[in-house]
TIGUPA-125991 format. One line per 2 residues: number of its first residue (from 1); their letters; for each residue y, z negated, x of C-alpha. Coordinates in Angstrom, 2 decimals, always signed. Layout:
BEGIN
NUM = A = Y Z X | ...
***
This chain:
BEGIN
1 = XX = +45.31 -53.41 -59.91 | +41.45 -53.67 -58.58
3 = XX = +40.28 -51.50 -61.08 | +42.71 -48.92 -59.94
5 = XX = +41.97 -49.42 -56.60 | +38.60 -49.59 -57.55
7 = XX = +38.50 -45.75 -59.45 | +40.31 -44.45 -56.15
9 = XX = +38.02 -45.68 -53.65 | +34.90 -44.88 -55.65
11 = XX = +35.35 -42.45 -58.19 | +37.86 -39.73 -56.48
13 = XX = +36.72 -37.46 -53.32 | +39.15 -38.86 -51.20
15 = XX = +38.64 -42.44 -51.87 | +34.66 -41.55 -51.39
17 = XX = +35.40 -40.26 -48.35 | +37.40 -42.88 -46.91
19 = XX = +34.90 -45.45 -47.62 | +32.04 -42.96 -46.25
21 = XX = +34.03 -42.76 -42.77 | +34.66 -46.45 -42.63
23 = XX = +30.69 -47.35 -43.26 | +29.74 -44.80 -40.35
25 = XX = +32.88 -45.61 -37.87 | +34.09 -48.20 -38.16
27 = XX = +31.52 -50.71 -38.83 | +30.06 -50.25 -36.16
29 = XX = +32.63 -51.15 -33.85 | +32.50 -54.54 -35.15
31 = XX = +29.63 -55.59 -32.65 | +31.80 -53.88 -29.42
33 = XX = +34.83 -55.86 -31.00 | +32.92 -59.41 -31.01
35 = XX = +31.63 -58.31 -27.97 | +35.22 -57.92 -26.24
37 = XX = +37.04 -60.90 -28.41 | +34.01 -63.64 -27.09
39 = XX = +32.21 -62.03 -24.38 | +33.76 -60.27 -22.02
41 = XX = +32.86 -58.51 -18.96 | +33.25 -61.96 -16.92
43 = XX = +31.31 -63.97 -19.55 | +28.46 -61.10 -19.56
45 = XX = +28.47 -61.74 -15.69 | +27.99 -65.85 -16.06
47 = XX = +25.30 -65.42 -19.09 | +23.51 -62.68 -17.26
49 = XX = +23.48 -64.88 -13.78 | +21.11 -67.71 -12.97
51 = XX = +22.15 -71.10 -13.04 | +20.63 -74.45 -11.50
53 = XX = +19.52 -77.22 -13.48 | +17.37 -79.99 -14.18
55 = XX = +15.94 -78.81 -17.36 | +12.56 -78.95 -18.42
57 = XX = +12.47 -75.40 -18.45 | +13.79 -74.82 -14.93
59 = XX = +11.03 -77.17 -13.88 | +8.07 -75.33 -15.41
61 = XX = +5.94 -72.94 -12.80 | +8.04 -69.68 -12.47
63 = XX = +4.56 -67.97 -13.35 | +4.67 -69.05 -16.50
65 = XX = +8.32 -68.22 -17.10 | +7.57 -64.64 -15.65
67 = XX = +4.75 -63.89 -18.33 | +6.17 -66.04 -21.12
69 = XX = +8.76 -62.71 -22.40 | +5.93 -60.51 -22.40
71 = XX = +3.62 -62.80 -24.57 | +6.43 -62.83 -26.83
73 = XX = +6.66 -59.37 -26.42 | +3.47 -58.76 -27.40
75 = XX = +2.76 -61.02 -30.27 | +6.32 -59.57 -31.71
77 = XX = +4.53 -55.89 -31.89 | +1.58 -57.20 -33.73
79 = XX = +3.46 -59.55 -36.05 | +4.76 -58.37 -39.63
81 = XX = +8.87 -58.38 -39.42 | +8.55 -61.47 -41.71
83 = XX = +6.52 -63.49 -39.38 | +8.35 -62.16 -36.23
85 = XX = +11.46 -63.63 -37.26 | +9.50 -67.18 -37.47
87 = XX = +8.33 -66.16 -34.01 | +11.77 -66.07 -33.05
89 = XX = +12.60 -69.45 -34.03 | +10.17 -70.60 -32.32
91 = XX = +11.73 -68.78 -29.32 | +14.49 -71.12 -29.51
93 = XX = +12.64 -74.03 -28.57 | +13.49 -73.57 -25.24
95 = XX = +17.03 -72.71 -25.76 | +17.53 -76.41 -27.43
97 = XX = +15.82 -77.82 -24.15 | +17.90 -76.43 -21.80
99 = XX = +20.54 -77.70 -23.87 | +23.27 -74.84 -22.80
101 = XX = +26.98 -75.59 -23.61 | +28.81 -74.32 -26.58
103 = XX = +30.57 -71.63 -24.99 | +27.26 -70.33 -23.59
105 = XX = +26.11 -70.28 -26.75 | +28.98 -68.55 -28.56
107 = XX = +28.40 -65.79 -25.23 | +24.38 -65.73 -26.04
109 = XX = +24.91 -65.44 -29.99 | +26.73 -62.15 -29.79
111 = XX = +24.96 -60.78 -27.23 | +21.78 -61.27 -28.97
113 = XX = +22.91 -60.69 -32.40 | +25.30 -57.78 -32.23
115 = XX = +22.54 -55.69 -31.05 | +20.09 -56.67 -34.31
117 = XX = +22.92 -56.55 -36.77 | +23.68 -52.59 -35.31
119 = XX = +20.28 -51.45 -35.56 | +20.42 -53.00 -39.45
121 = XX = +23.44 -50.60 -40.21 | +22.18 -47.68 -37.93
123 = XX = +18.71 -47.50 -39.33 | +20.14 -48.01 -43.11
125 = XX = +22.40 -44.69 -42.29 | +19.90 -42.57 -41.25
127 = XX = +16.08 -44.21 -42.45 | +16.50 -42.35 -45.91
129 = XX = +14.67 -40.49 -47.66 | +15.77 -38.55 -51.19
131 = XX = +13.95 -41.06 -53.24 | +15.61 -44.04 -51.95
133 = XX = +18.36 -46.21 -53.52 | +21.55 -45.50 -52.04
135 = XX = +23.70 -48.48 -52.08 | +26.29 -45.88 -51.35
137 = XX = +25.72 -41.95 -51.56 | +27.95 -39.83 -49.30
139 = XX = +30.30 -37.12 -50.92 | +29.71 -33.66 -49.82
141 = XX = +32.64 -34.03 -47.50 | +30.50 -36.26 -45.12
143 = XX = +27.25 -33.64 -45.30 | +28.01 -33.30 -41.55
145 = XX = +27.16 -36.77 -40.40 | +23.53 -35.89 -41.59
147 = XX = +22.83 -38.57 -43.89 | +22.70 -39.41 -47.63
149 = XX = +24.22 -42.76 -47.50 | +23.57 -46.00 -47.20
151 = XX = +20.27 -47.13 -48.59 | +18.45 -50.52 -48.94
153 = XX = +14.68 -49.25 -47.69 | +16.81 -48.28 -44.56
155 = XX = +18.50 -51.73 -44.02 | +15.56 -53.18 -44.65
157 = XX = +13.59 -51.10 -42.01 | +16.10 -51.90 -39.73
159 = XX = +15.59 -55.85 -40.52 | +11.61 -54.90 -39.15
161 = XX = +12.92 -53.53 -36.09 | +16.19 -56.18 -35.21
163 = XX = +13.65 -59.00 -35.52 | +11.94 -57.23 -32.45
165 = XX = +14.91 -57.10 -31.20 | +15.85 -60.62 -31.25
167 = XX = +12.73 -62.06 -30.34 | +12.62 -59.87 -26.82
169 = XX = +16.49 -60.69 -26.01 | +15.94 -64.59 -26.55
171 = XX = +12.86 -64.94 -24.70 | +13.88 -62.26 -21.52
173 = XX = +17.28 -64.66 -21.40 | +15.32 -67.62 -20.97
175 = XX = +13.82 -65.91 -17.72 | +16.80 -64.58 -16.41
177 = XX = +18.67 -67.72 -16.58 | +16.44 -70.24 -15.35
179 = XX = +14.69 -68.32 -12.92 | +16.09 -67.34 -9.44
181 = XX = +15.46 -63.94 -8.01 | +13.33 -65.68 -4.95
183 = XX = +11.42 -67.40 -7.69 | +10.91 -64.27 -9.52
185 = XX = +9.49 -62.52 -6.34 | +7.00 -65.55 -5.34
187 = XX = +5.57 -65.75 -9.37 | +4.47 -61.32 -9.11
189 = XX = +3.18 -62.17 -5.94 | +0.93 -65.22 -6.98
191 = XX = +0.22 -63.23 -9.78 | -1.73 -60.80 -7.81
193 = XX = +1.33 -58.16 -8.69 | +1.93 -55.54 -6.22
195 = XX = +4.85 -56.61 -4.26 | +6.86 -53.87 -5.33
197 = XX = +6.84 -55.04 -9.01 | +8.09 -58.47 -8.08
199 = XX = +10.92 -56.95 -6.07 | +12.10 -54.29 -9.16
201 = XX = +12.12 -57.00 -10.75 | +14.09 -59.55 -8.43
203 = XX = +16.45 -56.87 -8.11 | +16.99 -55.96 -12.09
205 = XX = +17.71 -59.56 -12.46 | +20.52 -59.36 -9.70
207 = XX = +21.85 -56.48 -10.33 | +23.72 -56.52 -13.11
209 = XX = +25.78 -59.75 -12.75 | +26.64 -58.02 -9.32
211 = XX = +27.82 -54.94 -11.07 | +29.75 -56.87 -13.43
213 = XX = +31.08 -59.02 -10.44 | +32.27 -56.33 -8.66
215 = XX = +33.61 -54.77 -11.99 | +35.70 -57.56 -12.10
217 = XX = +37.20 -57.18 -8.91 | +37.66 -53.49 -9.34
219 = XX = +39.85 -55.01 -12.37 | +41.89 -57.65 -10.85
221 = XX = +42.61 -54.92 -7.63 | +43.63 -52.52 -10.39
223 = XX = +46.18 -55.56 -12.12 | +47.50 -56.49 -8.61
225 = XX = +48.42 -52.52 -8.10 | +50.32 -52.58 -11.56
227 = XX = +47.20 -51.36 -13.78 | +47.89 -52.89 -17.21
229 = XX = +44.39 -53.99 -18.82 | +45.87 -55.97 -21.30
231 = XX = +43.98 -55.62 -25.07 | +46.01 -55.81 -28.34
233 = XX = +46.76 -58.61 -29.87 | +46.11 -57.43 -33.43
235 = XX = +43.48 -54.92 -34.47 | +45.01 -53.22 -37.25
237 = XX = +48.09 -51.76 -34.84 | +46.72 -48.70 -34.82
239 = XX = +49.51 -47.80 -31.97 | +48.42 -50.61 -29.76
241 = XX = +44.68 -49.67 -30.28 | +45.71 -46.29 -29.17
243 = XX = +48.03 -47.27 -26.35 | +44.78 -49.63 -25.03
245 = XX = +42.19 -46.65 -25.92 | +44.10 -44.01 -23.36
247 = XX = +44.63 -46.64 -20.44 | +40.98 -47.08 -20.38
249 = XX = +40.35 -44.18 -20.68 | +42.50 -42.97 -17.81
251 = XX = +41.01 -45.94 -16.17 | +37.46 -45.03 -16.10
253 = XX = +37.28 -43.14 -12.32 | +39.57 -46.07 -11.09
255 = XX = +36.61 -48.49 -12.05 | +33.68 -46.23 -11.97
257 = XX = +34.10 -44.67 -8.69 | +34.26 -47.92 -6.73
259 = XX = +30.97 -49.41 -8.23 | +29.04 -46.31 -7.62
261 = XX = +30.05 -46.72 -3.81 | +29.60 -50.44 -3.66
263 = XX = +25.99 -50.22 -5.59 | +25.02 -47.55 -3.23
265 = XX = +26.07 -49.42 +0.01 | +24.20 -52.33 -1.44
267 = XX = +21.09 -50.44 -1.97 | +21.35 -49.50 +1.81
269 = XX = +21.65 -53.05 +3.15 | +18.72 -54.08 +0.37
271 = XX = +16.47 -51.29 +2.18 | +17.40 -52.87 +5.53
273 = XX = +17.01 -56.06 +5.04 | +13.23 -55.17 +3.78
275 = XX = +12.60 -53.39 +6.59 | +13.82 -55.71 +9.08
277 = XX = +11.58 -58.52 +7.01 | +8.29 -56.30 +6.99
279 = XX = +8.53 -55.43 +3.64 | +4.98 -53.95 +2.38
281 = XX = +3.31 -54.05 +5.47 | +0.90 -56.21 +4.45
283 = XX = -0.76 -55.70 +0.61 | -0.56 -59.28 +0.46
285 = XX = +2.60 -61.33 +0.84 | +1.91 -64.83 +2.04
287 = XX = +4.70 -67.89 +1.60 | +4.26 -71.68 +3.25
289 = XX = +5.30 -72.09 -0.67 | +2.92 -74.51 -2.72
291 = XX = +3.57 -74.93 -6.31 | +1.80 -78.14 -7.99
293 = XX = +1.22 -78.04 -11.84 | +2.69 -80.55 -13.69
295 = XX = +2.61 -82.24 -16.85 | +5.40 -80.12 -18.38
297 = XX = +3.37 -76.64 -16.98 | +0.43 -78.21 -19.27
299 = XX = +2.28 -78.78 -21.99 | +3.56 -75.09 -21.95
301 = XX = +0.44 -73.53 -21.06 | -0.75 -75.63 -24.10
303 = XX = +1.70 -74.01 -26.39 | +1.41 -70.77 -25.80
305 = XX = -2.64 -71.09 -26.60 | -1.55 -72.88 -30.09
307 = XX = +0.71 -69.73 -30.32 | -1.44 -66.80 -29.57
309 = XX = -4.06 -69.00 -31.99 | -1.56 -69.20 -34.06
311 = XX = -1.04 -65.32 -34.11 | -4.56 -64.67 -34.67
313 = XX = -4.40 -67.10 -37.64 | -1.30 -64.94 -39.34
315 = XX = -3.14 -61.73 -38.72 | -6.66 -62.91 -40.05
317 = XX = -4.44 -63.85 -43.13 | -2.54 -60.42 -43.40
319 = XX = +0.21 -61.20 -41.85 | -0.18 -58.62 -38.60
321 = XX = +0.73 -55.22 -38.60 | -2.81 -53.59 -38.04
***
């Protein structure tokens, strides 16, 4: 029986094309489909939000929080992919202090990791050259997708770039989830930012758990009205899939058109409050804000010295990219 199935999957045209189409299609809808099944657009609205706490990482100087993801940032470009990915477990140091609950972490996984794991697949499609070793070669009947096949010097490019990938996402999370949007503002400005950098930035860090807020109310409005968002309960009812595919997609100016307004009306109030607070008059904000350092601001000032030494180190030994 398998090695029938076997010679008609990979030794016929049609079975060669079958398996071609699932590699490019439908693969990749395994990271939207975790995405959906664990995340959600309400648990992408909690992860992407700031919450209070007590942590040692909530207490550290919001100055150092604001410059920690693009340290990371950098050292990530001038790491080899090997030593980036121990750069990103060292990213996660902070994630095991603020100690976040499981379900958070289920949310953060797949947010992080879908991402990495697509550009692996993407960049193994279409990083080929004709002297590479095709795990899988395409049969003529796939020409049109514009790519040989599958081929490990592509998967493994795409390993160089998702461990960029991860190491940006985990540290720019840390920021956004411990650090409040006032806090964000006050750390440009002591920073000697121009004031309109901190408030981009205050803003990018609000705005999308608002969208996602309000998409969520859009939603339940819709429900209340007799809009059915309900998702299949098995994947491989192709009916169901179909059914769900054409409400949402009949859905989209029922959702869309109501964030657009409610974004743009709060983009009006933004401007107004800013201009009824003197918003860039002067080209330096003050605050009645003091920050002291403490002990813990030390110890992470410390460790980012030990890392960037530490970077130096790898790339003295060969382990940089220049």
């Amino acid at each position: 029986m398998w090695a029938t199935l076997d010679h008609l999957l990979f030794h016929t045209l049609g079975g060669q094309t079958l398996v071609a189409y699932g590699i490019t299609f439908i693969v990749p809808l395994i990271g939207p489909a975790l995405f959906l099944r664990f995340v959600g657009v309400k648990g992408l609205r909690n992860v992407l939000s700031y919450e209070a706490s007590d942590s040692p990482i909530h207490r550290l100087d919001p100055r150092l929080k604001l410059l920690y993801p693009v340290l990371i940032g950098v050292l990530s470009v001038m790491l080899d992919w090997q030593w980036t990915y121990a750069l990103f477990g060292l990213t996660l140091i902070p994630w095991i202090l603020l100690r976040p609950s499981a379900v958070r972490v289920r949310v953060l996984a797949v947010i992080v990791v879908s991402p990495a794991l697509l550009s692996i697949w993407s960049q193994g499609l279409y990083y080929t050259t004709p002297k590479d070793h095709l795990i899988f070669a395409f049969p003529v009947t796939m020409a049109w997708v514009g790519t040989a096949g599958l081929s490990t010097a592509g998967l493994i490019y795409g390993a160089h770039e998702a461990a960029r990938v991860l190491v940006t996402a985990s540290a720019a999370l840390v920021l956004v989830f411990t650090t409040g949007p006032s806090d964000v503002v006050w750390a440009t400005t002591r920073l000697l930012a121009p004031q309109r950098v901190g408030l981009a930035i205050s803003v990018g860090v609000r705005f999308l758990p608002q969208v996602f807020e309000r998409l969520s109310a859009v939603m339940r409005a819709a429900e209340v009205r007799g809009y059915d968002f309900t998702r299949p309960e098995k994947w491989w009812k192709l009916g169901q899939l179909w059914d769900y595919g054409r409400r949402m997609i009949r859905a989209l100016p029922l959702l869309t058109v109501p964030i657009l307004v409610g974004s743009l009306r709060g983009c009006g109030q933004m401007a107004l409050v800013a201009d009824s607070r003197a918003f860039g008059v002067n080209r330096r904000r003050t605050t009645y804000r003091q920050v002291a350092w403490t002990r813990g601001d030390r110890v992470a000032l410390g460790a980012a010295a030990l890392l960037v030494v530490g970077t130096i180190a790898v790339i003295a030994v060969g382990g940089g990219r220049f």
